[in-house]
C-alpha positions in Angstrom: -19.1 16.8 -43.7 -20.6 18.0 -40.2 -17.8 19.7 -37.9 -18.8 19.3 -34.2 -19.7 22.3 -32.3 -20.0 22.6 -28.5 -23.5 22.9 -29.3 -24.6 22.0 -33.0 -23.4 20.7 -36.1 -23.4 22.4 -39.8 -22.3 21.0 -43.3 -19.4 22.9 -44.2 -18.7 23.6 -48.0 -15.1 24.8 -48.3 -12.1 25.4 -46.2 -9.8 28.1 -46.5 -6.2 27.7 -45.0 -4.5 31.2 -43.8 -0.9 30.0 -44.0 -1.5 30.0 -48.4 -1.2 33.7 -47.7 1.6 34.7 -45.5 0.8 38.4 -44.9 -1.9 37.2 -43.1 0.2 35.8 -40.1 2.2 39.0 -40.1 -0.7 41.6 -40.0 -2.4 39.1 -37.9 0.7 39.5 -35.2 0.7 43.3 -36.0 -1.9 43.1 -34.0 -1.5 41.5 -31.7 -3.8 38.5 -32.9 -2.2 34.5 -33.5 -4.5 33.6 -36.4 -6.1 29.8 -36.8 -4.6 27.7 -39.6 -8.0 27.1 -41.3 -11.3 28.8 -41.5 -14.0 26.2 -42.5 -17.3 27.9 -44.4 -20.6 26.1 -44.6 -24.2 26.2 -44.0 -26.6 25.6 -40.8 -29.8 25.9 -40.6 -29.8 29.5 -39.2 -27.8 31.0 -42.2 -23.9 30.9 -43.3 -21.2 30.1 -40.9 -17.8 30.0 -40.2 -15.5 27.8 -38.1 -11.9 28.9 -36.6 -9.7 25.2 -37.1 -6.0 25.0 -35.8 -4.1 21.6 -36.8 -2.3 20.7 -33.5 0.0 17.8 -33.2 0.6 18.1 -29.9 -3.0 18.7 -27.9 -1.6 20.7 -24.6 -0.4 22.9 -26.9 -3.8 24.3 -28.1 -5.4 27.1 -26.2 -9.1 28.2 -27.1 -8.6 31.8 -28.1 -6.8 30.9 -30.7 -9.6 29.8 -32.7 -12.3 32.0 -31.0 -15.2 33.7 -32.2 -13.2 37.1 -31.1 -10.6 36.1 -33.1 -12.2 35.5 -36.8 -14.4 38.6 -36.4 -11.0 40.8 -35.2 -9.5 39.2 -38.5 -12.4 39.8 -40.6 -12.0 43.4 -40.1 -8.6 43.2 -41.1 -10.5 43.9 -44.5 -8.8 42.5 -48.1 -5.7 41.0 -46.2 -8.2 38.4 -45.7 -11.1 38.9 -48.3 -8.2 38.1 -51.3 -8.0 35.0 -50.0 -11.5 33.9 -48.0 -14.2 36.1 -50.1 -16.7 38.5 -48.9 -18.3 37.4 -46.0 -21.7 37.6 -46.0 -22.6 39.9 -43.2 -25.0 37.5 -41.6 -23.0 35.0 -41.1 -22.7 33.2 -37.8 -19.1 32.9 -36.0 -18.8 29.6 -34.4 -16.4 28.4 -31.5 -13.1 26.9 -33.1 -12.1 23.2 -33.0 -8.6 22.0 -33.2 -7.1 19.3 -35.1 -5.3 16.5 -33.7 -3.7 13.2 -34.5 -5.9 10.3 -33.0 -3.3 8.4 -31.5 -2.6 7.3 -27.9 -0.7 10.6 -26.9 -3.3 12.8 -27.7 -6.1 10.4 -26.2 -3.5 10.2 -22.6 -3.4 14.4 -22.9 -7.2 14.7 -23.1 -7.6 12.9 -20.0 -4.8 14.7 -17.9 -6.0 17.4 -15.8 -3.5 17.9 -13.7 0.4 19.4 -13.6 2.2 21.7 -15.8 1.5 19.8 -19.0 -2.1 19.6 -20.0 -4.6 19.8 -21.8 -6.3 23.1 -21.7 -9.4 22.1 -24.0 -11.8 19.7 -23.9 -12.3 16.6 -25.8 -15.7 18.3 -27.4 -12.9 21.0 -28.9 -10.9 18.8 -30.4 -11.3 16.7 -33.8 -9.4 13.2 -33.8 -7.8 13.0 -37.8 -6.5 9.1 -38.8 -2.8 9.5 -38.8 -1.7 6.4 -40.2 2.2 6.0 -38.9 3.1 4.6 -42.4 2.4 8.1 -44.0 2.4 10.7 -41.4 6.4 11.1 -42.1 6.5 10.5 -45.6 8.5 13.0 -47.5 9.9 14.7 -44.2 13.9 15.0 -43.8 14.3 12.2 -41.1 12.3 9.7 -42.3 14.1 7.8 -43.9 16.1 7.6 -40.1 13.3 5.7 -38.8 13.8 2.4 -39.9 17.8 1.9 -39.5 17.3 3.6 -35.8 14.6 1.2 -35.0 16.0 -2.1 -35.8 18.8 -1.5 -33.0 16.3 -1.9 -30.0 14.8 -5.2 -32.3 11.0 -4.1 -31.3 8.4 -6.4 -31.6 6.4 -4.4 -34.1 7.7 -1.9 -36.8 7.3 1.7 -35.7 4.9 1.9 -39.3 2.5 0.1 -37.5 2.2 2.6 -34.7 2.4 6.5 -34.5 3.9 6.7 -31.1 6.8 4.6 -31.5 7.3 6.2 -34.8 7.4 9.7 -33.4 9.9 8.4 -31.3 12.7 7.1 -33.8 11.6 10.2 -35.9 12.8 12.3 -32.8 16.0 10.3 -32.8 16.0 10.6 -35.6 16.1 14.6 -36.1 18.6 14.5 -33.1 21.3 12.6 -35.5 20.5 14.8 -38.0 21.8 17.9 -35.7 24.8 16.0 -34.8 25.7 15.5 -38.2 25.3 18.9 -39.0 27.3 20.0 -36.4 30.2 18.1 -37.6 29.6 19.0 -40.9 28.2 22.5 -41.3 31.1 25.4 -42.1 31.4 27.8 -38.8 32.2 30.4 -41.6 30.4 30.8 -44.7 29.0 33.4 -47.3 25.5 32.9 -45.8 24.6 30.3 -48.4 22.0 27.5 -47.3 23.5 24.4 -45.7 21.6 21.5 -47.3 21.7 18.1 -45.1 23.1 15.1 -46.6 20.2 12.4 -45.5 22.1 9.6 -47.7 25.3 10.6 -45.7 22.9 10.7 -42.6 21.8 7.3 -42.8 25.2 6.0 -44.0 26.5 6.7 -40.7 23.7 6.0 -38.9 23.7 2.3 -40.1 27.6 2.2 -39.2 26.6 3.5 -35.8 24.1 1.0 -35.2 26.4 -1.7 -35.6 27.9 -1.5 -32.7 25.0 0.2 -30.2 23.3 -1.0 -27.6 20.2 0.8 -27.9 18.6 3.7 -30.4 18.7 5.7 -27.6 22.6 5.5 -26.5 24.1 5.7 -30.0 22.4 9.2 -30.3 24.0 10.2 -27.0 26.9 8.8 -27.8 27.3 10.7 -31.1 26.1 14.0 -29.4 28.9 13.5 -26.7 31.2 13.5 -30.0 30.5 17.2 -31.3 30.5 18.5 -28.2 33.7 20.2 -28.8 32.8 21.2 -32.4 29.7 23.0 -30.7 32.3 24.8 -28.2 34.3 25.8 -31.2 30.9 26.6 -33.3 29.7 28.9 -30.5 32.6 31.0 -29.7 33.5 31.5 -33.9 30.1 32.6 -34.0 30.7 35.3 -31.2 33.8 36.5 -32.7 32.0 36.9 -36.3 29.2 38.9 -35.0 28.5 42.2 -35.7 30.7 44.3 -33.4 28.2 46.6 -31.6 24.9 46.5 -29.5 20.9 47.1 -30.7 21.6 50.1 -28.8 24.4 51.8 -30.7 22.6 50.6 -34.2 19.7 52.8 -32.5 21.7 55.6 -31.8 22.5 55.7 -35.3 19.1 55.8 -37.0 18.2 58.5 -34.2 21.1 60.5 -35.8 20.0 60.1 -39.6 16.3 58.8 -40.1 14.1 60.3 -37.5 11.8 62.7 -38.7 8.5 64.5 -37.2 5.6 62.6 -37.9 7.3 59.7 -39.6 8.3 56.2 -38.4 12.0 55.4 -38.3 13.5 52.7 -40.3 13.1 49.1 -39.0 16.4 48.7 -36.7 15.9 45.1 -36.8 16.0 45.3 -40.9 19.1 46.9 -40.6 20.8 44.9 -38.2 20.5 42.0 -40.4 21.4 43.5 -43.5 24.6 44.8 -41.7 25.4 41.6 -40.4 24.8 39.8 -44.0 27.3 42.4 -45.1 29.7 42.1 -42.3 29.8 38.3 -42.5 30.4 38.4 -46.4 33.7 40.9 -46.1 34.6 38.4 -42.7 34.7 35.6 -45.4 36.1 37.3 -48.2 39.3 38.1 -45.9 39.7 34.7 -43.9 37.9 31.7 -46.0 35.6 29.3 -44.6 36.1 27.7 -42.1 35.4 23.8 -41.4 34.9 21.7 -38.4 37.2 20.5 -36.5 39.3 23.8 -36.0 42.8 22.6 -35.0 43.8 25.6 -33.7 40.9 28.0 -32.3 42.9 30.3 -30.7 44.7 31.2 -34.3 41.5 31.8 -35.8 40.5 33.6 -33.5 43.1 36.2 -33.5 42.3 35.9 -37.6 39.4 37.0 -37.3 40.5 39.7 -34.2 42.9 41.2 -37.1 39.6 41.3 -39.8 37.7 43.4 -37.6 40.1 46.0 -36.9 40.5 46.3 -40.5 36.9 46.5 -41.1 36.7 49.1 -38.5 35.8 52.2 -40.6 34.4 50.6 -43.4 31.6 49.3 -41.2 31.3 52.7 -39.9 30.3 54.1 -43.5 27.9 50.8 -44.3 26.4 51.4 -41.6 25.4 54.9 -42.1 25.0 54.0 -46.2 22.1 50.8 -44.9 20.4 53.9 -42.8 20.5 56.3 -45.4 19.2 53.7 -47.7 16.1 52.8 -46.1 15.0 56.2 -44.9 15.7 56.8 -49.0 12.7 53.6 -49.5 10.0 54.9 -47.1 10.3 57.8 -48.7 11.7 60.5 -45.9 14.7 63.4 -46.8 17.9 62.2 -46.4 20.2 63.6 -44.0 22.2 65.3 -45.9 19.4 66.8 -48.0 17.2 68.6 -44.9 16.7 72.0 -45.0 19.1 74.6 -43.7 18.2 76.9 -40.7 19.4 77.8 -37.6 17.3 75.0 -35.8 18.4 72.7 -38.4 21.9 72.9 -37.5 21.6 72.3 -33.8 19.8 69.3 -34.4 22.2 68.7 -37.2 25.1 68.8 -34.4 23.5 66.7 -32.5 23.3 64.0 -34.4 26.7 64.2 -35.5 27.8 64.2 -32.0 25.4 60.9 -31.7 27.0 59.5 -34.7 30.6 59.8 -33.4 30.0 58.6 -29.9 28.3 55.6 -31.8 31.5 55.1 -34.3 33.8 55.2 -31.2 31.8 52.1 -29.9 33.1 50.7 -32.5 35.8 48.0 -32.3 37.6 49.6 -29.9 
């Protein structure tokens, strides 16, 4: 199959897609690189070559570097992150200039051919590869779909949004919008962490009782958003009340205190934010319960969960020094408490137990 260059055409003979492997995407971003979803490999008459390809839905999205020559030769060098998964690469192989993927329908065809305001196209049309998106099966098997149809029949359109992607997008928008709302009135505002799996039976069910009595696709989604607007109010300020109780700051203070060593690279305070706040939400829950939506009465939960961090005050104190300890323990530095003794040692030692009690008093106080 030729892929269209700005210049030539070559037969290509496999593709390769990057996402299969995700540590590509993170090394990739490591440095500093945003890496093509496909590299195509084929043949020319000049020798082997390889093509950058980045599936775009949305054409003003796409931006050229992406799929540069630069950027496949930067993330061959990355070496077997990308050989375990692509091969060796011959070493006279040609790097050709990217092409992107998009849906040949009227949007993308209306983008190519704006060239002016904030939203437009960047590339040309000679970047870009049109792919058949049939609006019968570009949804199927996507959560929403099956929104599509019951959302549609309310507005009574002349033609069934199967027949064309654009109108199909639309109701599939919609219908993702319901989806939210239903989630919103649905969704614990306390939980263990456990994965909150969306009801699309339920969904439609009240999508269809909705409809009844709507005007328009359009208005019974506002209409239902206008409903959990108050859930939302109650979702966000449950959800400020259950958060870990201290800044990125203070967390840094901390692993200054007890896992920075000469030479080495600290522990990830990112990583153990998040494994605080997993911990903190679990011992949240285990003293208060879930809790639904609608709360009746906000302001008694909130002096609930007021009462649970107080009581939690020291024990997050020590889990937060355990998580610390831990990881410096995994990358394979001396603990804290294990560093050598001398004279040195002990000043710094003070030090970071004067840093460590500031960062306790921060501490739900």
């Amino acid at each position: 199959m030729p892929i269209p260059n700005a210049t030539a055409t070559y037969s290509w003979e496999r593709a390769v897609r990057l996402d299969d492997m995700p540590a590509i995407a993170s090394t990739a971003a490591r440095h500093g690189l945003q890496n093509p979803d496909f590299l195509f490999f084929g043949q020319s008459g000049e020798g082997p070559v390889i093509q950058a390809a980045d599936a775009k839905f949305s054409v003003e999205t796409a931006r050229g570097k992406q799929v540069s020559p630069e950027v496949v030769t930067r993330l061959l060098d990355l070496g077997h992150i990308l050989s375990d998964l692509a091969g060796e690469v011959d070493s006279a192989t040609t790097v050709k200039e990217g092409v992107f993927l998009c849906p040949d329908f009227t949007l993308t065809h209306i983008m190519l051919q704006q060239r002016q305001g904030i939203v437009r196209a960047t590339v040309t049309p000679e970047q870009v590869i049109l792919v058949p998106a049939p609006a019968h099966q570009f949804f199927d098997s996507v959560e929403g779909q099956c929104l599509i149809a019951p959302l549609s029949k309310v507005d009574a359109l002349a033609w069934a949004p199967c027949e064309d992607l654009m109108a199909a997008v639309y109701y599939f928008r919609l219908g993702r919008a319901a989806i939210g709302a239903w989630m919103d009135a649905h969704k614990p505002m306390l939980s263990q962490g456990q994965r909150f799996n969306v009801d699309e039976d339920a969904v439609r069910v009240e999508t269809m009782r909705r409809a009844s009595r709507a005007r328009t696709a359009f208005t019974l989604i506002v209409e239902w958003q206008a409903e959990v607007q108050l859930v939302r109010y109650q979702r966000a300020t449950i959800e400020q009340a259950a958060s870990l109780p201290y800044m990125a700051r203070q967390l840094r203070e901390l692993v200054s205190a007890r896992g920075t060593f000469p030479g080495k690279n600290p522990p990830s305070v990112h990583s153990i934010r998040r494994q605080l706040g997993a911990w903190y939400r679990r011992k949240l829950f285990d003293r208060i319960g879930a809790i639904s939506p609608p709360v009746r009465d906000l302001d008694a939960v909130l002096r609930r969960l007021a009462r649970a961090n107080a009581e939690l005050n020291a024990e997050l104190r020590r889990e937060a020094s355990r998580v610390v300890d831990e990881s410096v323990r995994h990358q394979g530095f001396p603990s804290p408490e294990n560093e050598p003794d001398s004279n040195s040692d002990e000043q710094s030692q003070a030090r970071s137990n004067e840093r460590e009690q500031n960062f306790g008093d921060t501490l739900i106080n």
